[in-house]
mmCIF entry with sequence, helices, sheets and N, C-alpha, C, O atoms, coordinates in Angstrom:
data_MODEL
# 
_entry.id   MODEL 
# 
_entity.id                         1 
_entity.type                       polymer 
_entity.pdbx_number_of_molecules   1 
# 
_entity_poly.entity_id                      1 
_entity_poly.type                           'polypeptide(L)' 
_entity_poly.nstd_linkage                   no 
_entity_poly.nstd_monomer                   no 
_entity_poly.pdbx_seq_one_letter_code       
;(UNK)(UNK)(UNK)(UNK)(UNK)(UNK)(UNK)(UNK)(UNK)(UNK)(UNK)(UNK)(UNK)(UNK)(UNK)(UNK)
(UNK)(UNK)(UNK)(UNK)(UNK)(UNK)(UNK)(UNK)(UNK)(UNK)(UNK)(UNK)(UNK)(UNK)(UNK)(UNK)
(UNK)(UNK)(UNK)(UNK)(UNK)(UNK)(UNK)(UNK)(UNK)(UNK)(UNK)(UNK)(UNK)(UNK)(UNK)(UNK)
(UNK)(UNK)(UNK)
;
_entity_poly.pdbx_seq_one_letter_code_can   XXXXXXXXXXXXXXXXXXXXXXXXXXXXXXXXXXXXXXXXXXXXXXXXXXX 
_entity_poly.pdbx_strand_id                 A 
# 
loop_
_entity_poly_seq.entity_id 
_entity_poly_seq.num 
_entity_poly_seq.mon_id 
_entity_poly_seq.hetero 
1 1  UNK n 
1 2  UNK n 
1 3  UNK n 
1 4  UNK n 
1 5  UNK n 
1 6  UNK n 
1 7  UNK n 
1 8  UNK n 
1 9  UNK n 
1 10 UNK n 
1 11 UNK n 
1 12 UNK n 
1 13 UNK n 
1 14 UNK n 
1 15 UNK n 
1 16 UNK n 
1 17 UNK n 
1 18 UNK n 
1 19 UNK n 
1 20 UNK n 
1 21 UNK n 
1 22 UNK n 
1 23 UNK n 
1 24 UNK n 
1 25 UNK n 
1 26 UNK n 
1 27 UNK n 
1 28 UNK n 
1 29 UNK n 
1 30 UNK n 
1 31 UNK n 
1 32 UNK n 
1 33 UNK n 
1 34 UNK n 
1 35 UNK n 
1 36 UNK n 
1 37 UNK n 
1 38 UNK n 
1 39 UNK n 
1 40 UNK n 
1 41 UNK n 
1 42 UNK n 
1 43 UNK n 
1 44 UNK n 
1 45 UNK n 
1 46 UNK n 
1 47 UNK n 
1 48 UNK n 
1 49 UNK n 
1 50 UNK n 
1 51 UNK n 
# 
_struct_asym.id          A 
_struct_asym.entity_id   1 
# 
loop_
_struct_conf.conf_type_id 
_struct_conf.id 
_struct_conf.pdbx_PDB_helix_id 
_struct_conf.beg_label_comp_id 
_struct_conf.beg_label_asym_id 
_struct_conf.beg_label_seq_id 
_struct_conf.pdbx_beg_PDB_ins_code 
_struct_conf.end_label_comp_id 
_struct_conf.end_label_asym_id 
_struct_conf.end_label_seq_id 
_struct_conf.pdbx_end_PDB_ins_code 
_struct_conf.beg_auth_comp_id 
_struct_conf.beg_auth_asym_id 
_struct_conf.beg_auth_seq_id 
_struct_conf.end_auth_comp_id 
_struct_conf.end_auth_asym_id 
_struct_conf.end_auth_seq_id 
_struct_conf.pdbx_PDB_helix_class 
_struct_conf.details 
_struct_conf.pdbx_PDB_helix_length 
HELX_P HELX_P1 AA1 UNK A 3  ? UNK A 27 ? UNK A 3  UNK A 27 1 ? 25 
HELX_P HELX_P2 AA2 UNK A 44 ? UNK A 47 ? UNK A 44 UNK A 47 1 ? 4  
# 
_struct_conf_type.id          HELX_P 
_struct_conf_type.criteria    ? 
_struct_conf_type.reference   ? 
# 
loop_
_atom_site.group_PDB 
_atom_site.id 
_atom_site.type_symbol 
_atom_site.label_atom_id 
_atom_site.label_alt_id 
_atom_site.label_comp_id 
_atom_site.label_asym_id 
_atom_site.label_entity_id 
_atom_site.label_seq_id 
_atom_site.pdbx_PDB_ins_code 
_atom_site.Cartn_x 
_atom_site.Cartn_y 
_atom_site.Cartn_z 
_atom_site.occupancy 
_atom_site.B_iso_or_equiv 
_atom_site.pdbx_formal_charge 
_atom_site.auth_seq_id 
_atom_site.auth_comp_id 
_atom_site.auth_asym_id 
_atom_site.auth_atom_id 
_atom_site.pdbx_PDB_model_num 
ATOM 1   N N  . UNK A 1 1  ? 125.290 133.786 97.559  1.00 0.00 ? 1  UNK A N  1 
ATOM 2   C CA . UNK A 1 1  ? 126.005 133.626 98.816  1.00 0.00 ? 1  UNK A CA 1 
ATOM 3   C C  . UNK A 1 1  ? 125.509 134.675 99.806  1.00 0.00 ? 1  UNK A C  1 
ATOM 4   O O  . UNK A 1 1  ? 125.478 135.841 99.411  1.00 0.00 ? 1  UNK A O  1 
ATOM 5   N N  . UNK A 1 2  ? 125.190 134.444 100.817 1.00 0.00 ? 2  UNK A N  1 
ATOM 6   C CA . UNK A 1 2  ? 125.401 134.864 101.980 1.00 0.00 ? 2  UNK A CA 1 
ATOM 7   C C  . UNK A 1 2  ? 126.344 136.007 102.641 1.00 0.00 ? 2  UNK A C  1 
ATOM 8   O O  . UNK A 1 2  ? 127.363 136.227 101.987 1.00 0.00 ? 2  UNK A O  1 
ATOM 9   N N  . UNK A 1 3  ? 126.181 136.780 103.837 1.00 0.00 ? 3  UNK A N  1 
ATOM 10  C CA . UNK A 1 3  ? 126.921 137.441 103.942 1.00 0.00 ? 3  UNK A CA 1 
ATOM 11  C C  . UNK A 1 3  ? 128.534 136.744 104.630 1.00 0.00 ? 3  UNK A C  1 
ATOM 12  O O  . UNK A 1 3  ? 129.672 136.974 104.222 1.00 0.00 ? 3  UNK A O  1 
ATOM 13  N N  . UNK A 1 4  ? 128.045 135.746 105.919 1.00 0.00 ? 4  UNK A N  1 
ATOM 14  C CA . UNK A 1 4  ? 128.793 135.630 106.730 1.00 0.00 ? 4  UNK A CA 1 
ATOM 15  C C  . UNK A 1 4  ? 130.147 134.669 105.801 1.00 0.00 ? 4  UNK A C  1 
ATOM 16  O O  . UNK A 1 4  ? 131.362 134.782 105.963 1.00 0.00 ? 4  UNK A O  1 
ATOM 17  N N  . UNK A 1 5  ? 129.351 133.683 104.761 1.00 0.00 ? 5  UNK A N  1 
ATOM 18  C CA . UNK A 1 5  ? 130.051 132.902 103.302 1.00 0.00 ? 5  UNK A CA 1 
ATOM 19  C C  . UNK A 1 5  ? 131.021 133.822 102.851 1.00 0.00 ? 5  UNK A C  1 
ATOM 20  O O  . UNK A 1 5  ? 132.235 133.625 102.894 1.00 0.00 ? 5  UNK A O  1 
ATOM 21  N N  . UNK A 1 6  ? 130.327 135.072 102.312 1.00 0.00 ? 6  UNK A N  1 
ATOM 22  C CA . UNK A 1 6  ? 131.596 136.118 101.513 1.00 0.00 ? 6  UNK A CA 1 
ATOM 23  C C  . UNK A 1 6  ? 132.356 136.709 102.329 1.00 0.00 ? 6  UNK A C  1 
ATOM 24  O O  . UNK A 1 6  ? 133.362 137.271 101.894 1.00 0.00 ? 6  UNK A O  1 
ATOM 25  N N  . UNK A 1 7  ? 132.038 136.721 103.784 1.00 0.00 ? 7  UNK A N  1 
ATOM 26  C CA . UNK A 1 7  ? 133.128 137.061 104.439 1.00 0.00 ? 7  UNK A CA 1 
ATOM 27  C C  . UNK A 1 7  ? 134.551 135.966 104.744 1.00 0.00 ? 7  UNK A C  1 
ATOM 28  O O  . UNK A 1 7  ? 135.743 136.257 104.645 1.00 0.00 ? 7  UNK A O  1 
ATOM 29  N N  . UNK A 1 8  ? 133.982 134.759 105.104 1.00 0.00 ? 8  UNK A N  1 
ATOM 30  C CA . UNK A 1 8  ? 135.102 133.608 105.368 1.00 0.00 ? 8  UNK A CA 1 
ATOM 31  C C  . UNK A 1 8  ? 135.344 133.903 104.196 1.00 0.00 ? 8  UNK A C  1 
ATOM 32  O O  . UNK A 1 8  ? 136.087 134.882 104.277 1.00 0.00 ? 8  UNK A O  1 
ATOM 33  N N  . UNK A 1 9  ? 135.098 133.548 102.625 1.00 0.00 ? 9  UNK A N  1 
ATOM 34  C CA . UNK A 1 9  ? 135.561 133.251 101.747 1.00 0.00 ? 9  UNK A CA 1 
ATOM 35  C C  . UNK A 1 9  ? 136.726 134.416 101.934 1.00 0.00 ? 9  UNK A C  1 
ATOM 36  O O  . UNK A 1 9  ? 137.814 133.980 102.310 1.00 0.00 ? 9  UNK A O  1 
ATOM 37  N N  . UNK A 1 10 ? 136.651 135.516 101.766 1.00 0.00 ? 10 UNK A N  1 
ATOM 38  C CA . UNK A 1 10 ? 137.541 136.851 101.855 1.00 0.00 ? 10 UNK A CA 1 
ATOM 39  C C  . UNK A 1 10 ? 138.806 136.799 102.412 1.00 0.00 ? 10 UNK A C  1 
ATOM 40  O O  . UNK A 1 10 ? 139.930 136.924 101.926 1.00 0.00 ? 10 UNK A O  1 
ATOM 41  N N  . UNK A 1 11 ? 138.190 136.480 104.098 1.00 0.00 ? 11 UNK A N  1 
ATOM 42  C CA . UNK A 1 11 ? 139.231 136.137 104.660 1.00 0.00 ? 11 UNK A CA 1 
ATOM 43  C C  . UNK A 1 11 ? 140.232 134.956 104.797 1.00 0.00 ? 11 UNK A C  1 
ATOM 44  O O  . UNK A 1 11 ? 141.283 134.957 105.439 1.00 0.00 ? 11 UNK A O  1 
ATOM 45  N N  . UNK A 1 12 ? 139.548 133.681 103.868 1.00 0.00 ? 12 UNK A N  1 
ATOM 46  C CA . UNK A 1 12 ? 140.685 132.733 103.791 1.00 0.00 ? 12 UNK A CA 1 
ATOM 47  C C  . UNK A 1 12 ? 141.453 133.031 102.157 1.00 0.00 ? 12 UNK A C  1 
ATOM 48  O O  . UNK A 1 12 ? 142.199 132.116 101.805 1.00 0.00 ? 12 UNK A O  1 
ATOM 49  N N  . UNK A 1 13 ? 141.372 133.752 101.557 1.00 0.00 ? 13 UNK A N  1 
ATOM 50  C CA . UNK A 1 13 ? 141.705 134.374 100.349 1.00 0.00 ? 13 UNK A CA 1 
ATOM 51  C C  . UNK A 1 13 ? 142.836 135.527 100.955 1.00 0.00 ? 13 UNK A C  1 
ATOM 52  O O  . UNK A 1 13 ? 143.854 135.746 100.298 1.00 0.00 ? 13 UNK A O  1 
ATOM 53  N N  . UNK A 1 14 ? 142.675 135.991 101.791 1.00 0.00 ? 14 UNK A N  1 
ATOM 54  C CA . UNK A 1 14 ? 143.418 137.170 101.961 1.00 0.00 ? 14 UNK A CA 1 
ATOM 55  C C  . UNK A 1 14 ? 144.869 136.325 103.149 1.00 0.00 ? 14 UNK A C  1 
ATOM 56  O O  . UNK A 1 14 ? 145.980 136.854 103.132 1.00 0.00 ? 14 UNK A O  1 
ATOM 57  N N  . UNK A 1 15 ? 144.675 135.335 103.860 1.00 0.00 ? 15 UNK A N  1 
ATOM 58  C CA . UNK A 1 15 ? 145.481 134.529 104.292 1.00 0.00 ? 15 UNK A CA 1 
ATOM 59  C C  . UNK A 1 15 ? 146.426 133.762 103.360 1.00 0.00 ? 15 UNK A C  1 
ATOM 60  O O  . UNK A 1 15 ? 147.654 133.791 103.447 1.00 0.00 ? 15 UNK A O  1 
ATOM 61  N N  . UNK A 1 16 ? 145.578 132.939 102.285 1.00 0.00 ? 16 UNK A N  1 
ATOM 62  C CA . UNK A 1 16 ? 146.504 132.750 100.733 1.00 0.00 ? 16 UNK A CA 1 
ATOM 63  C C  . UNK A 1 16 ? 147.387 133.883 100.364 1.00 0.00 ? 16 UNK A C  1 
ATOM 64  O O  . UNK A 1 16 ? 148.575 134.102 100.125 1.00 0.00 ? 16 UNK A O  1 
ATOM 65  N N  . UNK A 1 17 ? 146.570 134.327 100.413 1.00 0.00 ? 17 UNK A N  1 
ATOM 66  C CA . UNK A 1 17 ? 147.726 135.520 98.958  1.00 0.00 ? 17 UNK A CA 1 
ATOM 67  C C  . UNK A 1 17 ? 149.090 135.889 100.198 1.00 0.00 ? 17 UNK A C  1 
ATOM 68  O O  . UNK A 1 17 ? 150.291 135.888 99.928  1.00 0.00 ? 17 UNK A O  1 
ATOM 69  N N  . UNK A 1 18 ? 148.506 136.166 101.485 1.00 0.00 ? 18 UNK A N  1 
ATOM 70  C CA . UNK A 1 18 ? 149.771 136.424 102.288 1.00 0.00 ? 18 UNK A CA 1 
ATOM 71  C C  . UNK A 1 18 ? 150.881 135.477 102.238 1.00 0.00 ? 18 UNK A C  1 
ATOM 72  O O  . UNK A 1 18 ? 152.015 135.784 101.871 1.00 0.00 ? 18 UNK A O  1 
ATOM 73  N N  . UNK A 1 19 ? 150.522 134.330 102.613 1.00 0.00 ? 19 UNK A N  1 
ATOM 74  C CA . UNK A 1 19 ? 151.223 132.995 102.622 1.00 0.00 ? 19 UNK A CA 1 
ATOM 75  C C  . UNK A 1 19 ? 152.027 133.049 101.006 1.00 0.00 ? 19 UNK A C  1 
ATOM 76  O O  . UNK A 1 19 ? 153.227 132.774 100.978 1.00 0.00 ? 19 UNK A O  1 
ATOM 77  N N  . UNK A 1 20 ? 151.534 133.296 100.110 1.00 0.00 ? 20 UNK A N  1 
ATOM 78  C CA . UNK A 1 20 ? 152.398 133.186 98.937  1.00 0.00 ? 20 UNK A CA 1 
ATOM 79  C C  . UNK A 1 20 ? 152.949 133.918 98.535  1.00 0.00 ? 20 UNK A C  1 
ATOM 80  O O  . UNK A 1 20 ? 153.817 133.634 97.710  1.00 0.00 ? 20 UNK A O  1 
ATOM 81  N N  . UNK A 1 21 ? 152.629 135.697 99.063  1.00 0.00 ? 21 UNK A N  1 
ATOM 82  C CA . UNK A 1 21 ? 153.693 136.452 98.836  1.00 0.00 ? 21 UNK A CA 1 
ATOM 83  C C  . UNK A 1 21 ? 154.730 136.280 99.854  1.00 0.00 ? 21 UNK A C  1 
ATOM 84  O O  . UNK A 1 21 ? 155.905 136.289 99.485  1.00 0.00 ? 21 UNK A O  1 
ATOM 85  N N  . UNK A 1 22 ? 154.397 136.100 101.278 1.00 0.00 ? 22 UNK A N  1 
ATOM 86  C CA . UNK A 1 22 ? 155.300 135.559 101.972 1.00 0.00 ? 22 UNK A CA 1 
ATOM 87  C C  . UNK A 1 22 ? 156.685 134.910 101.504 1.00 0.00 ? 22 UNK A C  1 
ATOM 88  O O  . UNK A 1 22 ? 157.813 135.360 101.705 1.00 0.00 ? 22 UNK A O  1 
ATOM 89  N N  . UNK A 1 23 ? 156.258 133.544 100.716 1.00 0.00 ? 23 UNK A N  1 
ATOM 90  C CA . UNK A 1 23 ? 156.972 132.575 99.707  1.00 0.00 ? 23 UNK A CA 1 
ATOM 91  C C  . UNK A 1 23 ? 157.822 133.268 99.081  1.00 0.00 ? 23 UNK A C  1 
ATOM 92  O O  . UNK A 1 23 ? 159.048 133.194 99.152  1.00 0.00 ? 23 UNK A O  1 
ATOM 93  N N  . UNK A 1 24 ? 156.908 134.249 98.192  1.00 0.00 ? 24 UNK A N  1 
ATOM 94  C CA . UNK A 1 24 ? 157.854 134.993 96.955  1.00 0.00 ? 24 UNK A CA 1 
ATOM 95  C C  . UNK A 1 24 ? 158.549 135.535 97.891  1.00 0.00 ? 24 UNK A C  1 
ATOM 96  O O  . UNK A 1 24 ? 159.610 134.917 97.974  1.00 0.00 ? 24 UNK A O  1 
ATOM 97  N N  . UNK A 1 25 ? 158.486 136.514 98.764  1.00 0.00 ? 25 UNK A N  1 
ATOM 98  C CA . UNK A 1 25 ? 159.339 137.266 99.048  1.00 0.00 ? 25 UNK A CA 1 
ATOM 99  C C  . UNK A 1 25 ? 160.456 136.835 100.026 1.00 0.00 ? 25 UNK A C  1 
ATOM 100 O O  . UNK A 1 25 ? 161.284 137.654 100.426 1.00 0.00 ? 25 UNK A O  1 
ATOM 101 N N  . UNK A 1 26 ? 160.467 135.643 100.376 1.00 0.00 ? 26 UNK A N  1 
ATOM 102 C CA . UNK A 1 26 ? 161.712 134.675 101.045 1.00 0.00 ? 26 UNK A CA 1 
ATOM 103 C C  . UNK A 1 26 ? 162.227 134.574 99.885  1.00 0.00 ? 26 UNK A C  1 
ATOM 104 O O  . UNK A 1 26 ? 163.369 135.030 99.830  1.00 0.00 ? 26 UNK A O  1 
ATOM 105 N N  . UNK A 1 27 ? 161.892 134.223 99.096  1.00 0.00 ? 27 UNK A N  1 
ATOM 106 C CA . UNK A 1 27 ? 162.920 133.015 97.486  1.00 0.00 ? 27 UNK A CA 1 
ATOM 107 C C  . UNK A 1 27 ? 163.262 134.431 97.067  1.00 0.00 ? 27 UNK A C  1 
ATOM 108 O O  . UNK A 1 27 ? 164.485 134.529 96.978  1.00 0.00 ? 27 UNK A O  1 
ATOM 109 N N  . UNK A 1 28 ? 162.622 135.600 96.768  1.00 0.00 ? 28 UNK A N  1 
ATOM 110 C CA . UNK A 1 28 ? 163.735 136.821 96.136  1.00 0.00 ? 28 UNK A CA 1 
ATOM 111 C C  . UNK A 1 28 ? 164.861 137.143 97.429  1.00 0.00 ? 28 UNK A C  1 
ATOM 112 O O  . UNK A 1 28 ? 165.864 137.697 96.980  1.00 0.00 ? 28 UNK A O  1 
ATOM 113 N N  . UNK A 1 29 ? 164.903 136.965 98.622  1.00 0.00 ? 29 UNK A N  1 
ATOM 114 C CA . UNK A 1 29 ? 166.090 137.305 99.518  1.00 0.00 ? 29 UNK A CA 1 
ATOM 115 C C  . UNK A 1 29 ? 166.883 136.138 99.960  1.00 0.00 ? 29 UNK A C  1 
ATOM 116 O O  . UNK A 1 29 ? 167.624 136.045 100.938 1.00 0.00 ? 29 UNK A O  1 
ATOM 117 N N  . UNK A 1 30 ? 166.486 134.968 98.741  1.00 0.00 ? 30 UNK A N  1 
ATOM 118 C CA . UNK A 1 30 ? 167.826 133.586 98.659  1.00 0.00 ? 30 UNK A CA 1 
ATOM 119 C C  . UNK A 1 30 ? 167.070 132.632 100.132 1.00 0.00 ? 30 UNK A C  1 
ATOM 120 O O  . UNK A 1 30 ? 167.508 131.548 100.515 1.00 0.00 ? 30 UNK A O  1 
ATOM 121 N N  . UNK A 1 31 ? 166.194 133.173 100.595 1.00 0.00 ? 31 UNK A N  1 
ATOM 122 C CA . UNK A 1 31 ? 166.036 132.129 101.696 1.00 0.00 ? 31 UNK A CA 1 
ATOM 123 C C  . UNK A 1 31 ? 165.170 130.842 101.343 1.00 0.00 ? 31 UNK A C  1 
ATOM 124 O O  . UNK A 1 31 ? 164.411 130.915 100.376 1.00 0.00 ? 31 UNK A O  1 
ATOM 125 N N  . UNK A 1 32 ? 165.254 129.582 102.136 1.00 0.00 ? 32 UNK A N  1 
ATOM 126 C CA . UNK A 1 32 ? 164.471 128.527 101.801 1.00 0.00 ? 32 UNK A CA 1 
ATOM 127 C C  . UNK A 1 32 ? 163.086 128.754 102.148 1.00 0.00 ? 32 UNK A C  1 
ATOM 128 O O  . UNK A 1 32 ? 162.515 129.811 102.414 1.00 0.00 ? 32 UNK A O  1 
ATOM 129 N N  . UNK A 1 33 ? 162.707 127.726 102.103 1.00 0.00 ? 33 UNK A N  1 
ATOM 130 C CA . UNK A 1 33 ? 160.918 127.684 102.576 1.00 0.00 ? 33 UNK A CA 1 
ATOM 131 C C  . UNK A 1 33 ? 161.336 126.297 103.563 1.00 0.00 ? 33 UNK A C  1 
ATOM 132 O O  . UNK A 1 33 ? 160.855 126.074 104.674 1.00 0.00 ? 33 UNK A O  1 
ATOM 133 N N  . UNK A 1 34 ? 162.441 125.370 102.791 1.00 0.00 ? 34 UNK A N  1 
ATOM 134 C CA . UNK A 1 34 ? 162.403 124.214 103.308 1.00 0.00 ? 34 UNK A CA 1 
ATOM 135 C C  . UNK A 1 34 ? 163.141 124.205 105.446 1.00 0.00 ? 34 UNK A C  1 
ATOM 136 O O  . UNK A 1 34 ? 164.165 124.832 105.721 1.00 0.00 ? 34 UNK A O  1 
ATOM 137 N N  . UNK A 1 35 ? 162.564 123.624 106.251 1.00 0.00 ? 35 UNK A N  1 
ATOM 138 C CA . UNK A 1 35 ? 163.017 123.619 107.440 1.00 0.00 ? 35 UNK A CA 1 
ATOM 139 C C  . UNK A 1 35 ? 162.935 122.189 107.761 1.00 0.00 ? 35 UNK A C  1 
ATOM 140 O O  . UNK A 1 35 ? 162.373 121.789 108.780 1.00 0.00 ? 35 UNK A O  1 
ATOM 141 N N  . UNK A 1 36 ? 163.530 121.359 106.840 1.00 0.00 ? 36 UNK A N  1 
ATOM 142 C CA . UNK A 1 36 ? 163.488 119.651 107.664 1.00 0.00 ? 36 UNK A CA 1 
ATOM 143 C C  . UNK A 1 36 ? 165.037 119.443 108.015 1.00 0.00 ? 36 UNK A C  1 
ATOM 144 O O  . UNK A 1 36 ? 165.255 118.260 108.277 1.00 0.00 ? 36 UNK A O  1 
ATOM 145 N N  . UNK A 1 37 ? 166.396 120.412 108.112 1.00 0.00 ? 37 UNK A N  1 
ATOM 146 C CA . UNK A 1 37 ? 167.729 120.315 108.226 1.00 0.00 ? 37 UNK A CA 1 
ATOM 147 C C  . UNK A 1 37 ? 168.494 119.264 107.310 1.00 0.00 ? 37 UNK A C  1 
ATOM 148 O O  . UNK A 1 37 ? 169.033 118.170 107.481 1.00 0.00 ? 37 UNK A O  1 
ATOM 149 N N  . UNK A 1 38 ? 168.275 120.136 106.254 1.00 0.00 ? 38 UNK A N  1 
ATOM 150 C CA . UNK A 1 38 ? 169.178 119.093 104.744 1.00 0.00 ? 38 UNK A CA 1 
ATOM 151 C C  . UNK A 1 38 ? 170.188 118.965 104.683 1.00 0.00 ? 38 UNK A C  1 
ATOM 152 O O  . UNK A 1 38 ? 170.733 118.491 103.686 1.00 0.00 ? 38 UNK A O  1 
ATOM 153 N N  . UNK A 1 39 ? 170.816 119.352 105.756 1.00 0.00 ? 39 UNK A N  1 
ATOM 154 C CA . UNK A 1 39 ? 172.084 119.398 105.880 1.00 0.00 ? 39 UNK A CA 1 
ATOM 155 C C  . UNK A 1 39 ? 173.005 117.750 105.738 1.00 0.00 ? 39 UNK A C  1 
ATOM 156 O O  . UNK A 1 39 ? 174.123 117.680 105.227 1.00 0.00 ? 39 UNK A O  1 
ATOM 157 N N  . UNK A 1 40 ? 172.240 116.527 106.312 1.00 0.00 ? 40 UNK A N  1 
ATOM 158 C CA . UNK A 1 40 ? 172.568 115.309 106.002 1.00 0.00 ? 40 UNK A CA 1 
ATOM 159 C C  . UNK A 1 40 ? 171.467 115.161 105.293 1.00 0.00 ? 40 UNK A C  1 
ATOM 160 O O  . UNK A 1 40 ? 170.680 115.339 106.223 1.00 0.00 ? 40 UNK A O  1 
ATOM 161 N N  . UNK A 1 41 ? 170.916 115.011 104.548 1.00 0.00 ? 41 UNK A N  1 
ATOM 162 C CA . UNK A 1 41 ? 170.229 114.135 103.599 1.00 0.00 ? 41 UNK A CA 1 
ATOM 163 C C  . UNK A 1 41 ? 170.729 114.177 101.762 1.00 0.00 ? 41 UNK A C  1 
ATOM 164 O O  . UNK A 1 41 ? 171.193 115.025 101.000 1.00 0.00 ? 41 UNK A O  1 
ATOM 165 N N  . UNK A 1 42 ? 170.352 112.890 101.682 1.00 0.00 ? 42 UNK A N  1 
ATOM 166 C CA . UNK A 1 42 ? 170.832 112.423 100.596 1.00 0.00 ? 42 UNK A CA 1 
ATOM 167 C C  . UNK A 1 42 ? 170.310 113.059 99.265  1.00 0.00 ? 42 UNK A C  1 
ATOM 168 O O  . UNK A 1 42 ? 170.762 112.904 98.130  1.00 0.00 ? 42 UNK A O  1 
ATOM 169 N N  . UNK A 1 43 ? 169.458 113.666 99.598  1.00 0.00 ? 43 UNK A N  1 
ATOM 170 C CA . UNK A 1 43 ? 168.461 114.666 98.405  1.00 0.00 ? 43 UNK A CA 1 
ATOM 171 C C  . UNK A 1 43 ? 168.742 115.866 98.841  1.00 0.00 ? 43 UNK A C  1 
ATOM 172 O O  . UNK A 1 43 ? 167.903 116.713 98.535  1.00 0.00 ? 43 UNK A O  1 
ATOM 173 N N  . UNK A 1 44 ? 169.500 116.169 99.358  1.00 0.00 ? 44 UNK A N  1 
ATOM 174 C CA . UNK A 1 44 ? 169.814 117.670 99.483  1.00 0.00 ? 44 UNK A CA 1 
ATOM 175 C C  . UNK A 1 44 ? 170.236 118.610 98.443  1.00 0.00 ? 44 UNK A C  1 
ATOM 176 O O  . UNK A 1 44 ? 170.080 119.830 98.487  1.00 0.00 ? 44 UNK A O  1 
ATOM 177 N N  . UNK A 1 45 ? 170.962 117.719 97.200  1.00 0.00 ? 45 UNK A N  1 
ATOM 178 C CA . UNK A 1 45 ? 171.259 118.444 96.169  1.00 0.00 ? 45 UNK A CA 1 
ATOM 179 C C  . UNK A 1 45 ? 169.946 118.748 95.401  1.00 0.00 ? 45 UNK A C  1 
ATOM 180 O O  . UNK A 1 45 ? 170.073 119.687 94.615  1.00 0.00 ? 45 UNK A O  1 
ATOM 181 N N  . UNK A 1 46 ? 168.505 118.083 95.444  1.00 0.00 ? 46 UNK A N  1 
ATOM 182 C CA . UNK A 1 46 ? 167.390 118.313 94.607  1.00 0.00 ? 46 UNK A CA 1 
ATOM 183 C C  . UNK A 1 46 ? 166.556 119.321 95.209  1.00 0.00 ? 46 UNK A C  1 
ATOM 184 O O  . UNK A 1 46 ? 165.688 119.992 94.652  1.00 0.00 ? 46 UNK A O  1 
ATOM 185 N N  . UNK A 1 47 ? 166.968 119.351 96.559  1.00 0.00 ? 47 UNK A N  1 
ATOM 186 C CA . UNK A 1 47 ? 166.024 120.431 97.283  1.00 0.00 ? 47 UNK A CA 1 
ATOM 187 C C  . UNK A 1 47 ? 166.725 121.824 97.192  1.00 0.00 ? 47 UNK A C  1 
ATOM 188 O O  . UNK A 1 47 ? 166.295 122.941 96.904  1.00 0.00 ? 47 UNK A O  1 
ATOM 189 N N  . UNK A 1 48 ? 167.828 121.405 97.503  1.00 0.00 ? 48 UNK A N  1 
ATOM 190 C CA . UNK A 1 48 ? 168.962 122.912 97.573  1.00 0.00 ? 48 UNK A CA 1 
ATOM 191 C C  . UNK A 1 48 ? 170.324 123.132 96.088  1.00 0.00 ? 48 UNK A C  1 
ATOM 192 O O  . UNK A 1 48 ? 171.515 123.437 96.158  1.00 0.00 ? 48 UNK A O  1 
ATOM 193 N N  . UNK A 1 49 ? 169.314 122.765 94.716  1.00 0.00 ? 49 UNK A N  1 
ATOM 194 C CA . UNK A 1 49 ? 170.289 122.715 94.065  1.00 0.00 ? 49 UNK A CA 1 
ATOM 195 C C  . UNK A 1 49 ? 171.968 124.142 94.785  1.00 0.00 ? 49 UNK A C  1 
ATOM 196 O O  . UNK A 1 49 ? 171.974 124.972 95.694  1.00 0.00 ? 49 UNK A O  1 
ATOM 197 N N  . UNK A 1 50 ? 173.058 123.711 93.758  1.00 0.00 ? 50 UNK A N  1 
ATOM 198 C CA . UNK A 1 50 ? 173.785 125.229 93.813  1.00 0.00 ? 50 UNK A CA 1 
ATOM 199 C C  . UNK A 1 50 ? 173.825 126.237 92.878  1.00 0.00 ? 50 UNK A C  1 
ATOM 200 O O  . UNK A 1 50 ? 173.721 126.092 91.660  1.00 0.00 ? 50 UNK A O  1 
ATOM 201 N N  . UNK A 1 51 ? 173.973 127.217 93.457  1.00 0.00 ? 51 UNK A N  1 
ATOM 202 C CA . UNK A 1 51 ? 173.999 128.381 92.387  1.00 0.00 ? 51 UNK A CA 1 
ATOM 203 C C  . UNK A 1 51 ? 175.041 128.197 91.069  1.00 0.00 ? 51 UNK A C  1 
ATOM 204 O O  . UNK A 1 51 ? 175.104 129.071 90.205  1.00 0.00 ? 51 UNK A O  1 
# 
């Protein structure tokens, strides 16, 4: 590989890992990921089981 290759590669690697600690670190402070307003929908119990 190339230089300018190992650089994109790097930097779309370092955008992942943000994005998924991101994730983790919403779901350890109880928050969703989900934003479609489940509030009426009929699958709301599969998306938002309860504690």
């Amino acid at each position: 590989m190339n230089l300018p290759t190992t650089i994109g590669v790097i930097i779309v690697a370092v955008i992942f890992v943000a994005i998924v600690a991101r994730e983790i670190y919403n779901r350890k402070k109880g928050k969703s990921s989900c934003s479609c307003g489940c509030s009426g929908c009929a699958m709301k119990d599969k998306c938002h089981p309860e504690k």
